[in-house]
PLY file of the C-alpha trace (Angstrom):
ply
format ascii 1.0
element vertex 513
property float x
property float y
property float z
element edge 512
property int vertex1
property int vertex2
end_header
0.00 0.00 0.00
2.62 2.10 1.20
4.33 1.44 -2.32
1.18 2.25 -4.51
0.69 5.70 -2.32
4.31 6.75 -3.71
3.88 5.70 -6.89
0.73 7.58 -6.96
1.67 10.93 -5.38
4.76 10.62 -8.03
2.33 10.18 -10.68
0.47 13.37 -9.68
4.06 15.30 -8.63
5.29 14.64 -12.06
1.70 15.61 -14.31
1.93 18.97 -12.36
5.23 19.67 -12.91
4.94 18.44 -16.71
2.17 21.09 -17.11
3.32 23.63 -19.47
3.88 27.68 -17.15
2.20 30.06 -19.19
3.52 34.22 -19.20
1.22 36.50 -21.27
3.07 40.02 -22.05
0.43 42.33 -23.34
1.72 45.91 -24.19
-0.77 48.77 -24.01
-1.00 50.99 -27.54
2.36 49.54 -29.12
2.13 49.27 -32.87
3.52 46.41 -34.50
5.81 48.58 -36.17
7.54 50.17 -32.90
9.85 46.80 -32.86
12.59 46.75 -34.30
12.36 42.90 -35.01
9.28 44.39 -37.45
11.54 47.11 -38.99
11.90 49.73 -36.67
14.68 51.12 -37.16
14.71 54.14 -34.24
13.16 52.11 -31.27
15.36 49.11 -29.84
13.74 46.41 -28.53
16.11 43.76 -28.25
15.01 41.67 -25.85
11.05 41.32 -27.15
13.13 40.83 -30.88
14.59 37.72 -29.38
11.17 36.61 -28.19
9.80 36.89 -31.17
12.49 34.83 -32.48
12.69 32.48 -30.13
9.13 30.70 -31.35
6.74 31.66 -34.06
5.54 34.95 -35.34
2.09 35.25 -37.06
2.38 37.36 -40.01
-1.91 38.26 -39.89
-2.18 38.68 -35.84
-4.71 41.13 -34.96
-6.46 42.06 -32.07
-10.80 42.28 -32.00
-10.44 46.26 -31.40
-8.56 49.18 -32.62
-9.25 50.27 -28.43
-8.08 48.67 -24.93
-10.87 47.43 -22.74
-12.60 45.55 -25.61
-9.16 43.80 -26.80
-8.47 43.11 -23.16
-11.99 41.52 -22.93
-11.56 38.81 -25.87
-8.03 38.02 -24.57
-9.71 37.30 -21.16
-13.08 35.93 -22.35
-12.17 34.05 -25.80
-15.31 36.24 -27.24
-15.66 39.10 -29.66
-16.35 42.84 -27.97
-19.94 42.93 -29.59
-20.57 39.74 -28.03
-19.47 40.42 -24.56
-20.65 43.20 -24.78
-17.39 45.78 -24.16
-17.02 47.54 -27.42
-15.36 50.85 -26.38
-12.78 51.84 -23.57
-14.51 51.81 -20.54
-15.15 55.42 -19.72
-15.56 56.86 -22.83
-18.98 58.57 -23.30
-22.06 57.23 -24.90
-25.55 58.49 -26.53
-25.79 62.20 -26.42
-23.17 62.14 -23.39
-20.91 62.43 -26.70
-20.94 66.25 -27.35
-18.30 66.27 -30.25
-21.00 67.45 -33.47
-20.93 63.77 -34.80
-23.47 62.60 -37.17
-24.31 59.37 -34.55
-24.33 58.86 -30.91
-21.94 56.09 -29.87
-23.53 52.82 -28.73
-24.10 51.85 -25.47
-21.50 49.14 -23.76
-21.02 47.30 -20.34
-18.73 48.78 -18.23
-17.03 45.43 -16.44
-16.30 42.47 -17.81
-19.46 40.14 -16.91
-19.34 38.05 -14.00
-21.32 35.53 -16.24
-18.06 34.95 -18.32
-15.60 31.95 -17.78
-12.25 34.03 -18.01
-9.13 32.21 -19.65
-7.54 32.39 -15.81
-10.50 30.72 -14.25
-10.38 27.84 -16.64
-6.36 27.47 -16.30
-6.98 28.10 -12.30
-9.55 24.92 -12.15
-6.98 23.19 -14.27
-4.59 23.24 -11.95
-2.55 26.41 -12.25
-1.29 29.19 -9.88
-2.85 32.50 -11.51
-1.27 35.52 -11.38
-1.89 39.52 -12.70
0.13 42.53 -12.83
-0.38 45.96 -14.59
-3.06 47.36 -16.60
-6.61 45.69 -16.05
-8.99 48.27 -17.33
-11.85 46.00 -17.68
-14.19 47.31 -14.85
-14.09 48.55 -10.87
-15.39 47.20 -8.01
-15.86 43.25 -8.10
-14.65 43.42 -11.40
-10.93 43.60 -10.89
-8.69 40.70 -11.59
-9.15 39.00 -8.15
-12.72 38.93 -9.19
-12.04 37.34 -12.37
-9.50 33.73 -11.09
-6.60 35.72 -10.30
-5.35 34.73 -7.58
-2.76 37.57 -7.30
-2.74 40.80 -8.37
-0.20 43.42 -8.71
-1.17 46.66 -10.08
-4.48 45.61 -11.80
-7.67 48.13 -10.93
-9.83 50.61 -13.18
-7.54 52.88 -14.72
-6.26 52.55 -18.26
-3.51 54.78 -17.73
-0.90 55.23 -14.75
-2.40 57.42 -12.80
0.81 58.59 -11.02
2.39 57.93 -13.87
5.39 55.87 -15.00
7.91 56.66 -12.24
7.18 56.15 -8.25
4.97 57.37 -6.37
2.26 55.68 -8.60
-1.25 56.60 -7.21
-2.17 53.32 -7.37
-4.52 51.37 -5.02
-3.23 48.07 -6.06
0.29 48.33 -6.35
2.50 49.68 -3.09
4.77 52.39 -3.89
8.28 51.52 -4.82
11.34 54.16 -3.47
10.77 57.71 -5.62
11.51 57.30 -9.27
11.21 53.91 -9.56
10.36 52.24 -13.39
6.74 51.45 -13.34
7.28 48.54 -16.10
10.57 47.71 -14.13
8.55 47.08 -11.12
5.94 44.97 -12.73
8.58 43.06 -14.69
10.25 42.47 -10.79
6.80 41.06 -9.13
6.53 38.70 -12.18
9.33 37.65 -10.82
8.85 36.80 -7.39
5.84 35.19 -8.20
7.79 32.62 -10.78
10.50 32.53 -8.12
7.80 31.26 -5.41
5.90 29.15 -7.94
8.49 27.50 -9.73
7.75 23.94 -9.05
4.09 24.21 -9.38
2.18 25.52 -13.30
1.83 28.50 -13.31
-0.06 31.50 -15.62
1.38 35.03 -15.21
-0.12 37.63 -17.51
2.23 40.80 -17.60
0.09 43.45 -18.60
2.32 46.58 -18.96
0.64 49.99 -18.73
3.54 50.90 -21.45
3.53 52.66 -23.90
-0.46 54.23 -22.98
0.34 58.06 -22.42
1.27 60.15 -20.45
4.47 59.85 -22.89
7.91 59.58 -19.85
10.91 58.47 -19.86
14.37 59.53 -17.96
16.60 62.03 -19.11
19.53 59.60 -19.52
17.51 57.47 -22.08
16.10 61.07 -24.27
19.57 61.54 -24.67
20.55 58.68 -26.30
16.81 59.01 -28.32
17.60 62.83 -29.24
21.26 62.14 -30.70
20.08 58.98 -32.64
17.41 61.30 -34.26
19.29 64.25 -34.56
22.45 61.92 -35.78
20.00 60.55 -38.73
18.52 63.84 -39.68
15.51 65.90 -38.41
12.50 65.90 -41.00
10.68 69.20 -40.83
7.21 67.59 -41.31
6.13 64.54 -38.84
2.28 64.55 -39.39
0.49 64.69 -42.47
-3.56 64.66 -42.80
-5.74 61.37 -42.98
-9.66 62.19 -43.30
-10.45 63.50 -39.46
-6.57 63.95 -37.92
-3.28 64.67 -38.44
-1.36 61.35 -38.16
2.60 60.71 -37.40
4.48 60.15 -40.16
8.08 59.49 -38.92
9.44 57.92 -35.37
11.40 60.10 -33.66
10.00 61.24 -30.39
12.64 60.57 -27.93
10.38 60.28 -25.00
8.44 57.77 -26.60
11.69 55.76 -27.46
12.88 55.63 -24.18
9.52 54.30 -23.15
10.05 51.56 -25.66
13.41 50.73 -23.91
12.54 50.67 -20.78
9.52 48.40 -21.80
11.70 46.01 -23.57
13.97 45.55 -20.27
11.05 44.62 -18.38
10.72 42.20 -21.05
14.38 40.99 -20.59
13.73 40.82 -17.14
11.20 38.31 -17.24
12.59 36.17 -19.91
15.89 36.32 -18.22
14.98 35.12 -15.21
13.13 31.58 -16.76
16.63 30.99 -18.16
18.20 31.17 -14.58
15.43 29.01 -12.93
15.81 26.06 -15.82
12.09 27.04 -16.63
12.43 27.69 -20.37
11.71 24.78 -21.69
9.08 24.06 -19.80
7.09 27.67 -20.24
4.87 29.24 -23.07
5.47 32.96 -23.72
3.36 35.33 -25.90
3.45 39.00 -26.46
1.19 40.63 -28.07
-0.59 44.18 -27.79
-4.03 45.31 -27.37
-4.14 47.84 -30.11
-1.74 49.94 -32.59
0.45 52.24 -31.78
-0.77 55.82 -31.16
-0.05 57.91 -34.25
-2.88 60.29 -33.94
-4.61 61.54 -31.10
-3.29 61.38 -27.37
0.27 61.72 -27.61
0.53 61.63 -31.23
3.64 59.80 -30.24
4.63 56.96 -32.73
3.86 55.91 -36.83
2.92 53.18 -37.69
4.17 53.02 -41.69
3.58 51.40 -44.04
0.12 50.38 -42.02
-2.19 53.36 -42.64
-3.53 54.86 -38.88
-3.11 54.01 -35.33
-4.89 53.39 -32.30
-8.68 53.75 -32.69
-8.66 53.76 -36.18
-10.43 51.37 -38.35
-7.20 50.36 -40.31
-4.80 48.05 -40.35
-2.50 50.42 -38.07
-5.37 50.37 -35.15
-5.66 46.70 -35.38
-2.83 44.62 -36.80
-0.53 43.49 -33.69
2.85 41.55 -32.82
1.53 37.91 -31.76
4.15 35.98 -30.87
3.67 32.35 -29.48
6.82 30.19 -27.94
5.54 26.67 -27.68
8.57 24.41 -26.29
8.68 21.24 -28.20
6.46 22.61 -30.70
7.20 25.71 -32.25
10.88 26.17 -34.29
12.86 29.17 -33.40
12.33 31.90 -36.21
9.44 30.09 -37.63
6.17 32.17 -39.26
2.93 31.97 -39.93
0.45 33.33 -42.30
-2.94 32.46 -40.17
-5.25 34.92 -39.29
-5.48 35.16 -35.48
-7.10 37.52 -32.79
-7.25 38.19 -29.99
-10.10 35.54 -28.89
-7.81 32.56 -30.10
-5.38 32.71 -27.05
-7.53 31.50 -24.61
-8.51 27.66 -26.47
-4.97 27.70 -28.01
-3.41 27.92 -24.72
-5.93 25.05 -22.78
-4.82 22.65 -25.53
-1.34 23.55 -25.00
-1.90 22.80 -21.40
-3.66 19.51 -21.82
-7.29 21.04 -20.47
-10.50 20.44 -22.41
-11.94 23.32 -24.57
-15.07 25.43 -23.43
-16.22 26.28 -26.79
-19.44 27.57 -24.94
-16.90 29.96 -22.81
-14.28 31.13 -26.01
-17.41 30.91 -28.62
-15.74 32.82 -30.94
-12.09 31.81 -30.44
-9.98 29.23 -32.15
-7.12 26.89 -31.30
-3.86 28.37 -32.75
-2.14 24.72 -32.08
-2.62 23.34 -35.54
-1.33 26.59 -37.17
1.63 26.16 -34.55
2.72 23.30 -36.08
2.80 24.19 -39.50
-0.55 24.14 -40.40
-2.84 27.20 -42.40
-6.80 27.33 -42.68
-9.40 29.55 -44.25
-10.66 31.79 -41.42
-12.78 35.07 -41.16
-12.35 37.80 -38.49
-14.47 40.47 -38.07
-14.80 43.92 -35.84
-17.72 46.22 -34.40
-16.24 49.38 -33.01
-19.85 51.68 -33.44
-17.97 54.69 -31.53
-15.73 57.60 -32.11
-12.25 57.33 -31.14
-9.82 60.00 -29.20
-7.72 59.38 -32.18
-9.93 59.68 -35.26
-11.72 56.48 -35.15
-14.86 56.67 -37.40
-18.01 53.81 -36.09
-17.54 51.17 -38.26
-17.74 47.24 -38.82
-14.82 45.44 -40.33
-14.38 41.79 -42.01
-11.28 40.50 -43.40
-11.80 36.78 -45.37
-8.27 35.73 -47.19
-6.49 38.84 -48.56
-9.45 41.14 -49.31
-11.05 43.57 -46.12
-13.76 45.61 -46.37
-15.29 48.50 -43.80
-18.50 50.16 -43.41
-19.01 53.24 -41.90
-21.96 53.32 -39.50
-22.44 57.14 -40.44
-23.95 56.89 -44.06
-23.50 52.68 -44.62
-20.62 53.81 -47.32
-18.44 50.33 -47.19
-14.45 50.25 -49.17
-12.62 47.20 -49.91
-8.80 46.78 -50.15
-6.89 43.51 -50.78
-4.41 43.35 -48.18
-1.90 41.55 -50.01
-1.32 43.88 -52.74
-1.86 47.53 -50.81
-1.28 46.97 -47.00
-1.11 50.76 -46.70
-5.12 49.98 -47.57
-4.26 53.14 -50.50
-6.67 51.78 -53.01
-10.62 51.49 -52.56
-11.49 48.57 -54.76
-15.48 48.51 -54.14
-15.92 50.09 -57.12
-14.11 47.74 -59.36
-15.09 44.53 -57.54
-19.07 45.05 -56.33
-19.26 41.31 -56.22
-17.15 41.06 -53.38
-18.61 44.14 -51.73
-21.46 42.26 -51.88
-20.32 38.89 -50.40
-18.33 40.01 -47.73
-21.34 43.03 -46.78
-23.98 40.21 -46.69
-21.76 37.76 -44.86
-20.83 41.00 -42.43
-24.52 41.79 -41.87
-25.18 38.02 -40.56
-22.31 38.19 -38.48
-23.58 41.63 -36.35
-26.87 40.09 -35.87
-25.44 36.85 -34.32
-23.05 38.32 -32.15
-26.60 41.17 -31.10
-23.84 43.91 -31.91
-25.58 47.81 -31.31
-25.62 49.84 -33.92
-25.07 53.54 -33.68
-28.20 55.59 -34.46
-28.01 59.46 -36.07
-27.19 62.43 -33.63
-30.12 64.60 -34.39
-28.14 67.65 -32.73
-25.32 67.12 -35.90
-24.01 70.32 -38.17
-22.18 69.63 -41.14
-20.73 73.35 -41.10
-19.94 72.92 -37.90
-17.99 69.82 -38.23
-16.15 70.95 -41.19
-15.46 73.70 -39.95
-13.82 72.11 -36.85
-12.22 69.60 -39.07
-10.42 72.16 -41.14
-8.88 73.53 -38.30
-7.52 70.18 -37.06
-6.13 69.93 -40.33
-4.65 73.37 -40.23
-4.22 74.77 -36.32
-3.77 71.67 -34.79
-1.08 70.05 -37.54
1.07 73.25 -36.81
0.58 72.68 -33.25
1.74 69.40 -33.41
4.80 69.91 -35.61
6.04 72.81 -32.87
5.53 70.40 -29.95
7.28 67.06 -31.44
9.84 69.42 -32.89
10.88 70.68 -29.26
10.89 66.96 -27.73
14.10 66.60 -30.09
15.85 69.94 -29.39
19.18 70.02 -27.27
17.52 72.20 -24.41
14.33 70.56 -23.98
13.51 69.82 -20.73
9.39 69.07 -19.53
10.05 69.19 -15.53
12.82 70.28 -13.50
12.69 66.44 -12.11
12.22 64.28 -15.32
8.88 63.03 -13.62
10.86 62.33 -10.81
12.52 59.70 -12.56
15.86 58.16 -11.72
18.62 56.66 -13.80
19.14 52.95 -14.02
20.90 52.32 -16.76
24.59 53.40 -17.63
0 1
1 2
2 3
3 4
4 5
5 6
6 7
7 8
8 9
9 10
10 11
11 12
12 13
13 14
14 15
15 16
16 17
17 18
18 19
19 20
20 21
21 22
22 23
23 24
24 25
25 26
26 27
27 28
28 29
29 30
30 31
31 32
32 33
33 34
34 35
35 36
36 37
37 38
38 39
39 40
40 41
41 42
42 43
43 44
44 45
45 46
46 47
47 48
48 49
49 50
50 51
51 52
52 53
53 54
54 55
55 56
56 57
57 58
58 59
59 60
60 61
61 62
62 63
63 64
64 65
65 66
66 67
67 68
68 69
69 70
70 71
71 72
72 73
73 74
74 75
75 76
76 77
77 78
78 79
79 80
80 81
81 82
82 83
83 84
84 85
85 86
86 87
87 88
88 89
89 90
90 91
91 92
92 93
93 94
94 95
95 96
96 97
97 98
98 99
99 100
100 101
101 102
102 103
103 104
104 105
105 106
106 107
107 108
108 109
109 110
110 111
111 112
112 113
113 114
114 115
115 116
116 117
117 118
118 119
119 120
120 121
121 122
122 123
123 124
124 125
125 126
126 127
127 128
128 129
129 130
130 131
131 132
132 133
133 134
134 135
135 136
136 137
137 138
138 139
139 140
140 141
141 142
142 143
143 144
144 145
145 146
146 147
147 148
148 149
149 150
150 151
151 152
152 153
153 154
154 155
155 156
156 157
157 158
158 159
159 160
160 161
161 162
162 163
163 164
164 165
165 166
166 167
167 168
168 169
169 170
170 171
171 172
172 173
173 174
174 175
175 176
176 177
177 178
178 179
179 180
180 181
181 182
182 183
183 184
184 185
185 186
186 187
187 188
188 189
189 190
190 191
191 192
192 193
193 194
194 195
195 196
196 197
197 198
198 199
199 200
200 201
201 202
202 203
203 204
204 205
205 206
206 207
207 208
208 209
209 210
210 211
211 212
212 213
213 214
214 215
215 216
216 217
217 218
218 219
219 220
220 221
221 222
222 223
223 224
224 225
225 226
226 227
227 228
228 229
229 230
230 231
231 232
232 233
233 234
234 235
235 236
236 237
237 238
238 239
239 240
240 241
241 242
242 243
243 244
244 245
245 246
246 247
247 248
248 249
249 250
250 251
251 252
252 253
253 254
254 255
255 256
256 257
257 258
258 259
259 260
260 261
261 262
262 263
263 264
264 265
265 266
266 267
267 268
268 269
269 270
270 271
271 272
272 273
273 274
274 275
275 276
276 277
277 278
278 279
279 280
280 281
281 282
282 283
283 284
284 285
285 286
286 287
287 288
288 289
289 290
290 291
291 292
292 293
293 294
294 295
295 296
296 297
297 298
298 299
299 300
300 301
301 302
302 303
303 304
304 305
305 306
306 307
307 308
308 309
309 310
310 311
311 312
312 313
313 314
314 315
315 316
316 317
317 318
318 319
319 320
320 321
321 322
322 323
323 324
324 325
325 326
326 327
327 328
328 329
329 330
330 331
331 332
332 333
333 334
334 335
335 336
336 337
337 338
338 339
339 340
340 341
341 342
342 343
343 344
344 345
345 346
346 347
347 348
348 349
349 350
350 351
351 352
352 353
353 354
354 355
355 356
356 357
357 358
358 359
359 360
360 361
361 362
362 363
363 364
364 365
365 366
366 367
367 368
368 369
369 370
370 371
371 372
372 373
373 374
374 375
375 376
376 377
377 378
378 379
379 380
380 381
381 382
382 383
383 384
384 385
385 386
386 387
387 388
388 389
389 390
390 391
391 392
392 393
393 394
394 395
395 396
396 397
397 398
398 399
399 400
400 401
401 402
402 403
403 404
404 405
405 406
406 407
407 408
408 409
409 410
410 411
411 412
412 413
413 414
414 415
415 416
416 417
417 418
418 419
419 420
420 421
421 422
422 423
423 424
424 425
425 426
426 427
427 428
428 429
429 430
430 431
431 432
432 433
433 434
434 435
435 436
436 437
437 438
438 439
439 440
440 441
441 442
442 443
443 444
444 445
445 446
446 447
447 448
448 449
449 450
450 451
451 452
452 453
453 454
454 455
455 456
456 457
457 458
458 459
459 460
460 461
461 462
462 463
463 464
464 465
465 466
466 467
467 468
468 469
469 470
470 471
471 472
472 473
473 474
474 475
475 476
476 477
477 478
478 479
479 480
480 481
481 482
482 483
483 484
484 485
485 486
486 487
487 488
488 489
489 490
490 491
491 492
492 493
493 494
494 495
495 496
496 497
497 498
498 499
499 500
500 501
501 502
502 503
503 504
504 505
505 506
506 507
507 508
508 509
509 510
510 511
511 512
């Protein structure tokens, strides 16, 4: 008996240790094109490069929203925003709340992520793991934080979409304790991912790093805009960063200092983490993804980044507002440098990373999510993605619905049902309007669109009966004019030799040489 007990209890030691540790890095507004691995040539981001490299990159990763809180909410839920219900940041104003001379109020959306919804970390938790949450939550308040939702731990995690405190200590955060003044918020949150690993290390484990980097307020320390300002200035200042896109002046170079040394400082974090699994002997034995929620922010908020040769950013309906790094490290599956041309969102993380854990799907839970495990090994199927965003975004964003089936995508505007078509393969920069040429299509892909809203019960904008089209031209003529030359004198000044925003650097400290 005695015997059968052992062999038993090693049985069980041995399937938990054999369990595959999951770490989930989700950055906050990076573009796929602010990594150097992707052809950045300004930012360095060595250490998420070698990530990327280190297991398979997916060539058509996307997330389900050019926005945070719904992204965040398919990641967590394995469901599409309109389904769950989240389709806009949660805060921003709804129905005639919106007061910006629009031709249609913004839908409704819930403002926490439903109780009602299996989360990826409560079906890993049941299955055995130790769950774990630090940074940026943003997916509701009270009983709606990440403890509320099968973390078990959270660092960091509350309300708040941006650092309130901002990105160097004190932090104004109710869920994080201070660190000594001018510490490295995404240093810190790399550090308790850390610790936890350290104190989990011989049990599974799922730690999702979600960084509140690079989400404005745009900071970094003064050592790190040096080295920024001389590589731009040692390349050659353009005269002209922003150039006009239908509703906002959008970024047309990277060279904002600040931003870059938010990208480094990010990408350390990064190092941190991925560091310390080498040290432990937990490499081989742990999945790592990175991915971000939404593009990089070339218009509105900080105008700080471009995302060339994608056209837009953040909140914008094209491919810049929605096509993301998603990187997957499988040990024992995927090859080191290896690619893939599957489309994958956001929703597909969740049964992709039970299979890779040996737990059953819960195709009831992530509906409209699929397992990236055959794609993984080599494999590529037909798929169709699709996106409600029926809102107005900080940077531009016009209400819209989105489907993408093999290379062609087409988008219709929830202000007068106008819908364009590009084929991706041929005109990423989405230049070229085919629905003229190719009505056939339109009409597929519009039809098969339509059915898809009415599944999912996605809310459809209605007309803002308090709308002037003077008005809004007007306004829109002076963004085009008063605000571009506003923005060129501001992003010009980051990069001169005497620029300095605070007499403390936002209190930061150095901690690099």
């Amino acid at each position: 008996m005695r015997f059968l007990l052992l062999f038993l209890f090693s049985v069980i030691n041995c399937s938990a240790i054999s369990k595959p540790n999951i770490i989930f890095i989700l950055a906050d507004d990076l573009g796929i094109k602010d990594l150097s691995c992707e052809g950045s040539t300004y930012y360095e981001t060595p250490n998420i490069d070698a990530l990327a490299h280190s297991g398979m990159r997916f060539l058509n990763g996307y997330s389900t929203c050019q926005v945070c809180s719904p992204s965040r909410a398919s990641i967590m839920s394995g469901q599409y925003p309109a389904r769950i219900g989240i389709t806009d940041w949660i805060g921003a104003a709804t129905g005639t709340q919106w007061n910006r001379n629009d031709r249609v109020l913004p839908s409704e959306y819930e403002h926490n992520l439903p109780s009602s919804a299996t989360t990826l970390a409560e079906a890993l938790k049941s299955g055995g793991y130790r769950t774990f949450f630090a940074g940026k939550w943003h997916l509701g308040g009270e009983k709606s934080r990440p403890e509320d939702h099968g973390f078990e731990v959270n660092q960091g995690g509350y309300s708040s979409g941006s650092p309130r405190g901002g990105y160097f200590a004190p932090y104004q955060n109710p869920a994080l304790k201070d660190g000594p003044a001018g510490e490295c918020l995404p240093i810190r949150l790399a550090n308790e991912t850390v610790e936890f690993i350290k104190q989990e290390s011989t049990k599974p484990f799922f730690a999702f790093l979600s960084f509140y980097s690079v989400h404005g307020p745009i900071q970094t320390s003064r050592h790190l805009w040096e080295k920024y300002q001389k590589k731009a200035t040692d390349a050659g200042l353009t005269k002209e960063r922003f150039k006009n896109d239908r509703t906002l002046p959008v970024r047309q170079v990277q060279d904002c200092p600040i931003y870059a040394g938010m990208m480094e400082s990010m990408d350390d974090a990064v190092g941190i983490v991925t560091s310390k699994l080498k040290e432990l002997g937990l490499a081989e034995n742990t999945i790592v993804i990175f991915t971000s929620d939404n593009g990089g922010v070339s218009s509105g908020d900080a105008f700080a980044t471009s995302c060339l040769p994608l056209r837009g950013g953040k909140g914008r309906q094209w491919e810049g507002g929605i096509r993301q790094p998603y990187y997957i490290k499988a040990p024992g599956l995927t090859s080191p440098g290896s690619t893939s041309k599957q489309l994958a969102t956001g929703t597909d993380f969740y049964p992709t990373l039970l299979e890779l854990a040996g737990l059953p799907l819960l195709p009831k839970a992530h509906v409209d999510g699929q397992s990236l495990v055959s794609a993984l090994k080599g494999q590529v199927s037909e798929r169709t993605l699709f996106w409600h965003y029926p809102h107005y975004g900080n940077q531009g964003g016009e209400p819209s619905s989105i489907i993408r089936k093999g290379e062609f995508k087409l988008i219709r505007y929830h202000e007068d049902g106008r819908e364009e078509l590009y084929n991706l393969e041929k005109d990423l920069s989405e230049s070229n309007d085919l629905a003229l040429q190719h009505p056939e299509i339109v009409k597929s892909l519009s039809e098969e669109l339509s059915t898809h809203l009415k599944e999912v019960g996605a809310q459809i904008p209605k007309p803002d009966p308090r709308f002037n089209a003077e008005k809004k031209a007007l306004f829109v003529k002076n963004l085009h004019t008063k605000k571009k030359a506003q923005l060129e004198a501001q992003h010009a000044n980051f990069l001169k030799p005497d620029f300095q925003p605070n007499q403390s650097w936002w209190n930061s400290v150095q901690t690099k040489d």
